[in-house]
N, C-alpha and C positions, 0 to 999 in steps of 0.2 A: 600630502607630502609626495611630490613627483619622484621617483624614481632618477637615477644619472642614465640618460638616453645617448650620450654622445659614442661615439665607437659602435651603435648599434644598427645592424644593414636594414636597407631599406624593407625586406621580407620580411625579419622580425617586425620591423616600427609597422607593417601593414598587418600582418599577424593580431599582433597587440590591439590596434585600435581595434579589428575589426570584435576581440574576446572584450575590451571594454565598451563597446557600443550593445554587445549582447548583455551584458549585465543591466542597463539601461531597463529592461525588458523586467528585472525583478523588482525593481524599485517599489515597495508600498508606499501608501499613507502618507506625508508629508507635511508640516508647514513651518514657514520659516517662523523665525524669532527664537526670541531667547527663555527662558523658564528663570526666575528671580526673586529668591527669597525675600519677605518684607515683613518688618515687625510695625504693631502699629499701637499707640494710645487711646481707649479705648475713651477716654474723656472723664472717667468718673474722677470726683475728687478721693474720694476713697479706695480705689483698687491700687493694688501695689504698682501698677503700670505710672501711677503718675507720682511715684516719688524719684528724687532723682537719681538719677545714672543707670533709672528699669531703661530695657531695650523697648518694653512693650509686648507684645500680645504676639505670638506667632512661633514658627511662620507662617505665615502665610503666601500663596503663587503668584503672582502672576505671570503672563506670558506677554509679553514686548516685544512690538512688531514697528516695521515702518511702513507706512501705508499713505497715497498721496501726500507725501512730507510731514507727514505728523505721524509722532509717538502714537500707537493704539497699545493699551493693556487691556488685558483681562483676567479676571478675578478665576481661581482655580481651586474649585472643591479639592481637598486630600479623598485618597481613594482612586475608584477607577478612572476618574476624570483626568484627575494630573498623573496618572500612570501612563494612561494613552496619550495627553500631551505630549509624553516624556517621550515615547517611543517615535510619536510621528517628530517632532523637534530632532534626534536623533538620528532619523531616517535621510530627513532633510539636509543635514550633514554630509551622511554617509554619501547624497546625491551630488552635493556641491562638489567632494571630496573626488567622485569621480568626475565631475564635468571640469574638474582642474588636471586631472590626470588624461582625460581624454585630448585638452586643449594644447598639455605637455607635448603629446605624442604627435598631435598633428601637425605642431609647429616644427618637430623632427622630423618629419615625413617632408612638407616643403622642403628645408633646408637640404636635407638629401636627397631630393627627386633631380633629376638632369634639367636643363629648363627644356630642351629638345622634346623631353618626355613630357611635360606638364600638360594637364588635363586642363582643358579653356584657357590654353594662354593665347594672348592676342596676336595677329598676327606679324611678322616683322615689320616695319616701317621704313626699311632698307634709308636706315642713316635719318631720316626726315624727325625734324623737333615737332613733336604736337605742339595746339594751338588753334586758334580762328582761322588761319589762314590772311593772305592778302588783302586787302582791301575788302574785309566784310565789318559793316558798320550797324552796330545797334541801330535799331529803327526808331523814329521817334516813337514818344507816348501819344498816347490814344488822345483823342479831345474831345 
């Protein structure tokens, strides 16, 4: 959740990024996805899991990712396993959390810089519409 940046001078917005880029520096442990409880039927005809309206057995972890366009889960012992899941999943957050906050500020930092002032801006064009130019003609294809 970004902060209200408007009203605020440029010294602060340079300030600021530069105390959120230093936090970058603490970041632990990470990975994306999600942590998701799942109840499941165990299949016997006799456990109480399979009469109706049981949730089934659980819960149980996994952890849901997206990974070259497909759902990846993985299965999550209870204990230290899904503890430290829990904390890097977590962590991963707190990282997104800032890298929206940092993207807040920088985009207050343009909108407030002068353009006279801006760092690599291009040079003026004195009035001229970019473009090819005149008479410059794709060259044929090869043969």
């Amino acid at each position: 959740m970004a902060a209200d940046l408007s009203g605020r001078d440029l010294a602060w917005l340079e300030r600021r990024r530069a105390e959120l880029l230093a936090l970058f520096a603490q970041v632990g442990d990470f990975r994306r996805g999600a942590l998701n409880p799942v109840w499941r039927k165990c299949g016997k005809p006799n456990c109480a899991c399979a009469q109706p309206g049981h949730r089934g057995h659980g819960p149980q972890w996994n952890l849901t990712r997206r990974a070259g366009g497909k759902t990846v889960n993985v299965h999550l012992r209870p204990g230290p396993e899904l503890e430290k899941a829990r904390r890097e999943v977590a962590e991963h957050q707190r990282f997104a959390d800032l890298v929206e906050e940092v993207s807040a500020v920088s985009e207050a930092i343009c909108a407030a810089r002068p353009p006279a002032a801006a760092v690599g801006a291009p040079p003026d064009q004195g009035g001229q519409r970019g473009g090819s130019g005149r008479g410059w003609r794709r060259p044929p294809p090869p043969r």
